[in-house]
N, C-alpha and C positions, 0 to 999 in steps of 0.2 A: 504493500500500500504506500500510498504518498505520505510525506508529512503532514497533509493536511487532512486526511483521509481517517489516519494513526491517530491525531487528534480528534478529528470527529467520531472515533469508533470507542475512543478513552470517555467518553462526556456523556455520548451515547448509552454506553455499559454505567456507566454511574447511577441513570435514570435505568436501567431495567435493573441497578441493586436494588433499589429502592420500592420497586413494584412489589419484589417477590418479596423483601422484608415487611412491606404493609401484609400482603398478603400472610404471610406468617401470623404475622401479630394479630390478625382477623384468626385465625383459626387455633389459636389458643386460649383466646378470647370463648371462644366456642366450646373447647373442650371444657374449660372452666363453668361455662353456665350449665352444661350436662352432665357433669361431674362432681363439682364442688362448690357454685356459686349458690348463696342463699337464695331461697323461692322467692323473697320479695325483690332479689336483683334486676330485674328481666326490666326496668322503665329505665334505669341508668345502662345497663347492657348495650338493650336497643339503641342509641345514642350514640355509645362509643363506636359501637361496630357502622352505625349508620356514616359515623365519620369516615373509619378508617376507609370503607369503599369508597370515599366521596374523594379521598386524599388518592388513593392507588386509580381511581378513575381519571383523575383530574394530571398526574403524573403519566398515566399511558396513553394521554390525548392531547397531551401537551405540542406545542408548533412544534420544539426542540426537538421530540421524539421524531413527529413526520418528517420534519424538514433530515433528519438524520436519517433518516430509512431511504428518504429518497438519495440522498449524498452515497449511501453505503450501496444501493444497488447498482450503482456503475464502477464501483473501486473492485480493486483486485485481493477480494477475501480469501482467506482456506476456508478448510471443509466446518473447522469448528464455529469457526464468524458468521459462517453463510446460515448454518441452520439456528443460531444466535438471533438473526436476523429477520430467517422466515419463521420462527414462533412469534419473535413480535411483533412482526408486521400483520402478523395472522389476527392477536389478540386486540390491537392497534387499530387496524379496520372495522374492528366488531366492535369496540369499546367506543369509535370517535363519531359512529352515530345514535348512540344513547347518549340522549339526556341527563345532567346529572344530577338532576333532581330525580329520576326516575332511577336510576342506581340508589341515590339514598333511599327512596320508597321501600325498594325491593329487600334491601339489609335492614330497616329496620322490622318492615311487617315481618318476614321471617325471623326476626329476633324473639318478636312479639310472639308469633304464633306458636313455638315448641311450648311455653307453659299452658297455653291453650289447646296442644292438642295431648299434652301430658293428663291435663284435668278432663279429658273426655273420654280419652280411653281409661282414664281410672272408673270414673261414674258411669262408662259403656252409652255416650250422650253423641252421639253425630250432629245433632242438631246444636249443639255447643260449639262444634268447629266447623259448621257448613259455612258459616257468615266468613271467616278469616281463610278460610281452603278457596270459596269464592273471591275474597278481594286476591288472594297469590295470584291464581289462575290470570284474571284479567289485567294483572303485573305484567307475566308470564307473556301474553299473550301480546302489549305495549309492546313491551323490550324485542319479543320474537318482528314485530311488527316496523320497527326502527330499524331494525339491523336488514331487514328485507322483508317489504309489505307485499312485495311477487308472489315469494314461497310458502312451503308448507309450512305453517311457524313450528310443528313439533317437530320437523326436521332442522330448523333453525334452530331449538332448544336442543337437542339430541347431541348439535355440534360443540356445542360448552363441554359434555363430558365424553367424545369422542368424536372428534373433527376432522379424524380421515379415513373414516367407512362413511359412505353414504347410507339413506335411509334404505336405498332398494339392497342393498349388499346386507345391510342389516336385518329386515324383513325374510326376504330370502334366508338366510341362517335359521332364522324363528321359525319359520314355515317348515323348514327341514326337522327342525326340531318335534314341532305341531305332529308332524306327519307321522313320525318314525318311531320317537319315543310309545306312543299310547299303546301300540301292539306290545313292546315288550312289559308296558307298564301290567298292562294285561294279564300276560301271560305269568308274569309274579304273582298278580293275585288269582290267578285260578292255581298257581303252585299248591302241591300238598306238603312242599317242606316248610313246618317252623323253626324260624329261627333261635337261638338260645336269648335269654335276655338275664344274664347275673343278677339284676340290679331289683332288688323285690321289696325293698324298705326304704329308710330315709336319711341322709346323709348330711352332717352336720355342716353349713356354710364354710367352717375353720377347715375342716378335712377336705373340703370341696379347693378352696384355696389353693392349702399345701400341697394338694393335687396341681393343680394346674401350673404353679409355678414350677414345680418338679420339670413339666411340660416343656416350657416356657427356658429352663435350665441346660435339659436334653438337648432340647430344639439349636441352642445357642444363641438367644436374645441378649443381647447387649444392655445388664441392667445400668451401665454406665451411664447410656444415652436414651434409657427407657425406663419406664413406670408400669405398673399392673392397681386397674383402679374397677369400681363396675360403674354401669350405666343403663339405662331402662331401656339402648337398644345398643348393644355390643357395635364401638369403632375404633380405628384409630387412628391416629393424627402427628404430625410432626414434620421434621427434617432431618437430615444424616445426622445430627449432632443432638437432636433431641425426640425420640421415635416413640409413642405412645400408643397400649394396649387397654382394651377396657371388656371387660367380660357380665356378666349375668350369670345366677346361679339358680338353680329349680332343687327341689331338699329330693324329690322322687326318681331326679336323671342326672346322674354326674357328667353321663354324654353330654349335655347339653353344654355346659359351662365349657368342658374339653374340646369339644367342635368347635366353638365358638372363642375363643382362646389362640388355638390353631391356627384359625382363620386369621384371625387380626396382628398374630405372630406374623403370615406371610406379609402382609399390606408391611409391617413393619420395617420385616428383612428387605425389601424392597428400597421402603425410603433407609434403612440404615445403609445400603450396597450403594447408596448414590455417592458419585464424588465428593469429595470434602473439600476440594481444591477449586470446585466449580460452584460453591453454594450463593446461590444469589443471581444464577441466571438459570435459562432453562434447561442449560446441560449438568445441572444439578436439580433438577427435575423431574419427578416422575413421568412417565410416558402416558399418559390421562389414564382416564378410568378400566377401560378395558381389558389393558396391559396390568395395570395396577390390580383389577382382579383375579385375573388370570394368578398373579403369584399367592394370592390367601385362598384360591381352590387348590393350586396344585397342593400345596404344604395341606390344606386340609384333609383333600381327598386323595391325594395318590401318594399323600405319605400318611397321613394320622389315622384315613380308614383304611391301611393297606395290612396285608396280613401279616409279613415284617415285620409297621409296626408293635403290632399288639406283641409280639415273643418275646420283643424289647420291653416294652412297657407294662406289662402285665402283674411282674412286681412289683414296681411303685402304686400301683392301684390297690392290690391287695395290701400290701403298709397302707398304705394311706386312707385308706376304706372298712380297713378289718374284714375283708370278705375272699371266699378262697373260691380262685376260679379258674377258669385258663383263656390262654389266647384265641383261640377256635372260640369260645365264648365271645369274648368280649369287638372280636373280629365281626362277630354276625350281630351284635348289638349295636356296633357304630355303621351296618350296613341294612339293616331292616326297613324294608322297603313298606313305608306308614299310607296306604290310600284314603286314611280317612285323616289324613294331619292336618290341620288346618293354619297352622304355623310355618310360616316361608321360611325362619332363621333356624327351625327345625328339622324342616325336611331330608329327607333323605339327596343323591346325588341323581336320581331319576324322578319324583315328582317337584323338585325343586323348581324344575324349567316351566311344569305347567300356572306353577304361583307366579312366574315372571311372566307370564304371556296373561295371566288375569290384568296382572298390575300395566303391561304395557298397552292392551288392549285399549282398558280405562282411559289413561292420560295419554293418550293419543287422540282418541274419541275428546277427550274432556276440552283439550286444547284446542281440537279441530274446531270445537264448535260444537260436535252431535250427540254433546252429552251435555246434562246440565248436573250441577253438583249433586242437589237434591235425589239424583237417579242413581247416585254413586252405589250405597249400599244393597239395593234390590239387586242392580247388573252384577254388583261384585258378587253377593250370594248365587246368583245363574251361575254365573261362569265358571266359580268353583265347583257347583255341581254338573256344570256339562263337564271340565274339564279334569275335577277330580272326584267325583261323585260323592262329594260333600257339603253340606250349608250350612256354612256359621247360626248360630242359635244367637250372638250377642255379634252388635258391629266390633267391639274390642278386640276378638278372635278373627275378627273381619275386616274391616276395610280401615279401622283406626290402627294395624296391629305394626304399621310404618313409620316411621320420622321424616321419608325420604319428603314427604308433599307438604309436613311443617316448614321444611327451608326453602320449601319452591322449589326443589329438583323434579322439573318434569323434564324428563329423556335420559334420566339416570338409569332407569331398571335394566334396557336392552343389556348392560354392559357387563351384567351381573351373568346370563348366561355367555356371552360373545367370552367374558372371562374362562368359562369353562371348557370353552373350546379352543381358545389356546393355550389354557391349561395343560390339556393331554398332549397339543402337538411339541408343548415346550418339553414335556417330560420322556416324551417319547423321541425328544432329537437328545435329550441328555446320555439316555438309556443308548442312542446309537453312535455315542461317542465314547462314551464311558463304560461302558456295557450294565449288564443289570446291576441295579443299586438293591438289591432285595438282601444282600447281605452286608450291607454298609447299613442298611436301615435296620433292622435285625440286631448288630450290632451297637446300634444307637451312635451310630458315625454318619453326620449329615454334610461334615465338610464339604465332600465333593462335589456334589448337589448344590447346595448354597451358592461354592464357586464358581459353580459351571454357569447359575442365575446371574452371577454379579457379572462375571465376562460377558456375558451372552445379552443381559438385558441390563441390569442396574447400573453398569457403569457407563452406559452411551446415557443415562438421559435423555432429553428431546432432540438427540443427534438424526433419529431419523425417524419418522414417519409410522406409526401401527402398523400399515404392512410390508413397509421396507425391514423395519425392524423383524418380523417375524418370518419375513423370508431370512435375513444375516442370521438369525439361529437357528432357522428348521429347514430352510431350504427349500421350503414350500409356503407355496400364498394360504391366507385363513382358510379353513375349512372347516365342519360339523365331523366329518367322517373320522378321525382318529377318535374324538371321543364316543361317539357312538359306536366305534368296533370296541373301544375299553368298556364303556357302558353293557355292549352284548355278550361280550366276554366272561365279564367278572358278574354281574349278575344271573349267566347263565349258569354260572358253577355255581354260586351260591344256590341258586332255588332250582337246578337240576331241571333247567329246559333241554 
């Protein structure tokens, strides 16, 4: 680059520190109000967080940002400046036709609304948070409408948490999923094998704990730069230098806590594998949401329910449980395939996908237009029952059972299965490099594994693109079919199709 060029790229990166540290500082903020901040916090909350978007909006739409993106598209970058570049010019253009009055809208009504929809799924009241799910919506709907009034605004919204699958690549997935899943789901329940289930009493929150961390120990989470806290819907949050897990615990299913645990372990190991040397721009940033879930299915389901692990862990459960059992146990207990579950964060690794096609259905419809709020609950009850032949008796078990729609995430859910299927292609390009990991897990050695994630995915950051990126580790473009041949596989041998 030119001298002048080298200066505007130093002045430039100054302002995208500063994004991502507001941006930080919003999401700890967060943590805090669902984790620790007192119930009457939520009026000073909303406020803070209303600023800080208003401060990280008003810096990503700034002259100095554009006038530098345009400076920087003609100079002579490397490969790390350029994709530097094209994340924020990406977030740049989307940011600098929002209003910024209507950014504050959107941060503070979502600040507002988690203890509102906290207090409804306590009392099982829909009608307590239809008022405040209706104003997000037609937020939702502004913002989708600013950034392009052409489009489909749920595919506008979709691109916030995944911005380089389109909506038809993503549909297409789901529909693959729709199609293909329900036959086998079937054929499990016409199975005459039951599974074993240990677990026949009730387990003291403290042992549940010392469980998990045990986990959490195994696993190799980093208490250095991480925390184990609960929260009334298991996340976690952070940076390379500060990575946050947050779990629930149920006294009748220690599975539950441990899934979930697991789960939030991966999103972690994730953000702890990212650069340290690049914190404060996007290549110290996670790869959006789809990539990001992809790594807390794999660690959940192709190692935490995998048969490996239980031979491993098997002993730590019995310490820690008083209960005497074995891994073939407790292997077909973190694999029991539930048709009547009515709990998404529950689920099993096969009707899991159909609670995401309820939820994406919904706020697709909701956002398009062809739904009105008030129809929320009845459709959601349908669709569970066409789709899992079950009907919530309370909205709580039912359409309040999310957080995702207290914060305005519409176009979140698709990513949650999208994660699942680059789940198995990631783990299956590990397994064809490294060879089988079934005696490293077994062993309770996840090193290589881990490794293999941090080279392969955690340490590019936003260097390339969802599907660039997943071809550099798998060699192949996204696909449904490795996990649905793992899906056909290991649930065959479970229930002896």
């Amino acid at each position: 680059m030119s001298a002048q060029s080298d200066e505007t790229y130093e002045t430039f990166l100054e302002q995208v520190n500063r994004i991502e540290y507001l941006d930080d500082a919003s999401g700890y903020l967060s943590w805090d109000q669902q984790v620790m901040m007192p119930e009457g916090g939520t009026p000073a909350r909303s406020k803070q967080q209303s600023v800080l978007s208003s401060l990280k909006h008003e810096v990503l739409t700034d002259e100095t940002v554009a006038d530098a993106l345009d400076e920087l598209d003609a100079a002579d970058l490397d490969e790390r400046q350029q994709a530097i570049v094209r994340e924020v010019r990406r977030e740049h253009e989307r940011a600098v036709r929002v209003p910024r009055d209507l950014v504050e809208q959107l941060s503070e009504a979502s600040s507002n609304a988690i203890p509102v929809w906290e207090q409804a799924k306590e009392e099982d009241d829909f009608d307590h948070f239809a008022g405040t799910l209706a104003e997000l919506v037609e937020l939702r709907r502004e913002y989708a409408a600013e950034i392009d009034p052409d489009r489909d605004p749920y595919a506008v919204l979709v691109e916030d948490y995944e911005p380089y699958l389109d909506i038809e690549t993503i549909e297409s997935v789901l529909e693959q999923l729709r199609e293909e899943l329900p036959p086998l789901i079937e054929a499990v329940g016409e199975s005459d094998v039951e599974l074993t289930d240990p677990f026949t009493g009730t387990y003291d929150e403290r042992d549940q704990e010392a469980l998990v961390r045990d986990a959490l120990d195994a696993l190799g989470y980093d208490w250095d730069r991480g925390r184990l806290d609960t929260a009334p819907h298991p996340f976690s949050l952070g940076t390379q230098f500060d990575a946050r897990v947050t779990t629930r615990f149920a006294s009748d299913d220690p599975m539950k806590a441990l899934g979930s645990t697991i789960h939030e372990f991966g999103h972690a190991r994730y953000t702890l594998g990212l650069p340290d040397e690049e914190y404060g721009t996007p290549l110290g940033s996670s790869r959006d949401l789809s990539v990001h879930e992809s790594q807390s299915r794999l660690w959940e389901n192709h190692v935490g329910r995998s048969r490996p692990f239980w031979e491993f862990f098997t002993p730590t459960v019995e310490d820690r449980l008083g209960i005497d059992t074995t891994p073939q146990a407790l292997y077909e207990a973190a694999n029991e395939v539930y048709d009547d579950n009515l709990i998404r964060v529950q689920a099993d690794e096969l009707t899991y996908h159909m609670h995401i096609l309820v939820r994406f259905e919904i706020e697709r419809d909701l956002v398009r237009g062809d739904l009105e709020v008030d129809e929320i609950p009845g459709v959601w009850n349908d669709k569970m029952e066409s789709y899992l032949g079950v009907r919530p008796e309370t909205d709580a078990e039912g359409c309040l059972q999310d957080i995702h729609w207290s914060y305005g995430n519409f176009g979140y859910f698709p990513t949650y299965s999208l994660g699942s299927m680059l789940a198995a292609q990631l783990f299956d390009a590990a397994e064809d490099e490294l060879g089988s990991l079934d005696e490293d897990i077994a062993a309770g050695e996840f090193d290589r594994l881990a490794e293999w994630l941090t080279e392969n995915v955690h340490s590019h950051g936003c260097r390339y693109t969802t599907p660039d990126l997943i071809r550099e580790a798998t060699g192949q473009n996204i696909s449904a079919d490795p996990f649905l041949d793992y899906a056909r596989e290991k649930y065959g041998a479970l229930y002896d199709l």
